[in-house]
C-alpha positions as CSV (number, residue, x, y, z in Angstrom):
1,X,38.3,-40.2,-78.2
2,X,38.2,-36.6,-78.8
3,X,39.1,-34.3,-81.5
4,X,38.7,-30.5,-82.3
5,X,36.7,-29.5,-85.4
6,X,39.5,-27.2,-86.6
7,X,42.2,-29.8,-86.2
8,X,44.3,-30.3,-89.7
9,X,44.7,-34.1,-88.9
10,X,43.0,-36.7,-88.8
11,X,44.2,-38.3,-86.0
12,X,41.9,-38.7,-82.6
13,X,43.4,-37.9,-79.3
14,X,42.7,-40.7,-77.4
15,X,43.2,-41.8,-73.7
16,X,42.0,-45.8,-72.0
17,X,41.2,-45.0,-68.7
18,X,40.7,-47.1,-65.9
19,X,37.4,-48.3,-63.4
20,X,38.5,-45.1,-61.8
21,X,39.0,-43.2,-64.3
22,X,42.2,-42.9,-64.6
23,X,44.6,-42.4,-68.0
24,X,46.4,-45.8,-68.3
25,X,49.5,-45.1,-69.7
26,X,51.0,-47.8,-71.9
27,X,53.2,-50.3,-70.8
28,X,57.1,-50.6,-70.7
29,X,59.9,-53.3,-70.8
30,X,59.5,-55.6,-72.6
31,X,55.6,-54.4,-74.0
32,X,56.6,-50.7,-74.4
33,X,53.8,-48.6,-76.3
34,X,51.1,-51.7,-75.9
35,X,48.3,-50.9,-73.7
36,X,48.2,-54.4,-71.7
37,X,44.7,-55.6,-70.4
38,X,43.4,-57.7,-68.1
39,X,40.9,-61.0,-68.1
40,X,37.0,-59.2,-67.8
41,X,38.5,-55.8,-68.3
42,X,35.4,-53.8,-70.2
43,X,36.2,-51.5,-73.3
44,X,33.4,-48.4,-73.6
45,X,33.7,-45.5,-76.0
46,X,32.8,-41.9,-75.1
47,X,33.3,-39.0,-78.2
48,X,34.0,-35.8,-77.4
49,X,33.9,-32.7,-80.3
50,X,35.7,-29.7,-79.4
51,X,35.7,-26.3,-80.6
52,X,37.4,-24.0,-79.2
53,X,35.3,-21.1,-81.1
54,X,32.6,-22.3,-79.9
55,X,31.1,-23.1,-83.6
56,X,29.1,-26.1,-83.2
57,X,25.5,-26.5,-84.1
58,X,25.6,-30.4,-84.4
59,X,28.2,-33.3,-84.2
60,X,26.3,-36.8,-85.9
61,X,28.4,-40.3,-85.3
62,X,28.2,-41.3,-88.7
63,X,29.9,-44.5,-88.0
64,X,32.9,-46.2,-86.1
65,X,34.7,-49.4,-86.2
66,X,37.2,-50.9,-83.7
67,X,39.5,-53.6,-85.7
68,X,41.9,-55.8,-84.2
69,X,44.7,-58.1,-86.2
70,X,45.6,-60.6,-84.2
71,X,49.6,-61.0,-84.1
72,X,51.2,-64.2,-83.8
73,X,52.6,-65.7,-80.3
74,X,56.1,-65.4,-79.9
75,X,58.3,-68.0,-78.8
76,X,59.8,-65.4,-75.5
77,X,56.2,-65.5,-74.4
78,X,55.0,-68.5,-75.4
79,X,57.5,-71.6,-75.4
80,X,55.7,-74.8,-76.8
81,X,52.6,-75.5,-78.9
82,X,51.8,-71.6,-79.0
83,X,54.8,-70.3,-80.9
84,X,53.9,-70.0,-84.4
85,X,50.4,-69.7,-83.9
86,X,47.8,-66.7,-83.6
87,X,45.1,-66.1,-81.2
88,X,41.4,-65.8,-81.7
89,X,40.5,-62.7,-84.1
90,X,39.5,-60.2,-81.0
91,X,40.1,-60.2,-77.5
92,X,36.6,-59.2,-77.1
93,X,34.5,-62.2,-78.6
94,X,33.8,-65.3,-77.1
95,X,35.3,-68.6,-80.0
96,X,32.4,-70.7,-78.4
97,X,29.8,-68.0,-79.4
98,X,31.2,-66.5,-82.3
99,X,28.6,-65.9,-84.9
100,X,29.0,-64.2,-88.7
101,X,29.8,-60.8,-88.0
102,X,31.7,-61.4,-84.9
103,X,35.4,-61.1,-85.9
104,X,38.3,-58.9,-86.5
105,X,35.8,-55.6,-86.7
106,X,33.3,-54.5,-83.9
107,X,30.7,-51.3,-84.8
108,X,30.5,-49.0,-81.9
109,X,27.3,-48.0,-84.0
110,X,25.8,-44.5,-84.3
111,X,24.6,-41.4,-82.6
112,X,24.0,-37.8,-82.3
113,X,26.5,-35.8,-80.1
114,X,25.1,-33.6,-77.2
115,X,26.6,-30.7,-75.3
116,X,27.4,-26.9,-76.2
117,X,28.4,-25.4,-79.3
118,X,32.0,-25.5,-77.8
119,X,32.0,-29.3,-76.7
120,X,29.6,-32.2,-77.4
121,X,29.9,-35.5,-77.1
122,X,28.4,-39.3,-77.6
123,X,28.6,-42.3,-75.6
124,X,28.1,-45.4,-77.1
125,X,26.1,-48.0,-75.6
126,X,28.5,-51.0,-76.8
127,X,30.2,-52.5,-74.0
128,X,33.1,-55.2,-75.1
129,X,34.6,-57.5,-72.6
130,X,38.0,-58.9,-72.6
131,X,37.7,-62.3,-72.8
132,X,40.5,-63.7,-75.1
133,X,44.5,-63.6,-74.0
134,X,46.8,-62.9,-77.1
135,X,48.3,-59.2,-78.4
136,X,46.7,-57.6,-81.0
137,X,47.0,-54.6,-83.4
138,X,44.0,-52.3,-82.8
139,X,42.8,-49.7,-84.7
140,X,40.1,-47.4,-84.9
141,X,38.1,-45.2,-87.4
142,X,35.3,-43.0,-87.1
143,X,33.2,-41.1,-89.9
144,X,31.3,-37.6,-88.4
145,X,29.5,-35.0,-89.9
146,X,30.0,-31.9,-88.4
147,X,27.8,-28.8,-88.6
148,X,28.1,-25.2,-88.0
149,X,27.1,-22.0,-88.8
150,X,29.3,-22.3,-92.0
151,X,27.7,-25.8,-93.1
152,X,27.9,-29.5,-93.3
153,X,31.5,-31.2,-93.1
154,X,31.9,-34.8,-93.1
155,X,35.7,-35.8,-91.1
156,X,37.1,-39.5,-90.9
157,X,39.3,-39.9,-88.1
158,X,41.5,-42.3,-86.5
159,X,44.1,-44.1,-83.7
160,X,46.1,-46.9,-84.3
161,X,47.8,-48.4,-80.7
162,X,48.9,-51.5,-79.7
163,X,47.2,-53.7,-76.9
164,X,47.8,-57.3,-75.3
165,X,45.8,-59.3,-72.7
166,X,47.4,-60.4,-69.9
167,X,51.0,-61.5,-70.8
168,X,49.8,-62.0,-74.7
169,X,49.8,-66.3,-74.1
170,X,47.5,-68.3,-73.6
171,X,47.8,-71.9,-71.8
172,X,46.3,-74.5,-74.7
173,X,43.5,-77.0,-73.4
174,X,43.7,-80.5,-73.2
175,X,43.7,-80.9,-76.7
176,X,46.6,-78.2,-77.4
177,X,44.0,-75.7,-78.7
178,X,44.6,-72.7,-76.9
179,X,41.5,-71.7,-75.1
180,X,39.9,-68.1,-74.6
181,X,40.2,-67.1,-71.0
């Protein structure tokens, strides 16, 4: 995630890249716009603060929050006992091991920012694991306060994709339950 302390929006330019790297564009066809994600695929977030003025003093993560809705199987993917129904409430948690706290919202926690007074940025130590096969609305939010010569700002900002794992179904178990992968 990334954004530039000057920007008029909110909004976070954002990129998923991949083991190497790489920006993963989203998918088309049928999935156009969803980022689709693969069984064990890993999920870590990097911040980066811009200013192009070179104005920065500090950058503090106040806060941010990944949330996933869960969207209901569709009967073109999912033919059967699936159709109608939704998956868990994050591709990230284990059903067998969820515990309070462990649902549709996931705290990347919080941090100080470290770089130059023209870029810094924070890496949180969060790592989530895909691990459950369904699609998903994901959003994101983040709270910073910025400072600079000028002051103290505080800035909410925000993306709002799309994202599936694997084909978005999910076989169901012996007892028609489906299972996480």
């Amino acid at each position: 995630m990334s954004f530039d302390i000057c920007q008029e929006s909110e909004r976070l330019d954002w990129t998923f890249l991949d083991a190497e790297h790489q920006p993963v564009k989203p998918a088309t066809g049928l999935e156009t716009g969803q980022f689709v994600f693969d069984d064990g695929d890993a999920m870590r977030l990097n911040v980066v603060a811009n200013s192009y003025q070179g104005q920065l003093s500090s950058v503090h993560i106040i806060d941010c929050h990944l949330m996933h809705r869960p969207v209901m199987f569709s009967k073109r993917g999912n033919p059967g006992q699936l159709a109608g129904t939704y998956p868990y409430p994050s591709p990230f948690f284990n059903p067998a091991t969820m515990v309070n706290g462990q649902g549709a919202t996931f705290s990347f926690g919080q941090g100080q920012a470290l770089g130059t007074a023209a870029q810094m940025s924070w890496d949180s130590d969060a790592a989530l694991i895909i691990r459950n096969r369904g699609r998903w609305e994901i959003s994101f939010v983040m709270t910073v306060a910025i400072e600079t010569a000028k002051g103290l700002e505080y800035r909410v900002f925000s993306f709002d994709p799309e994202g599936q794992v694997t084909t978005g179904a999910t076989p169901p178990d012996d007892d028609g339950v489906a299972t996480s992968a």
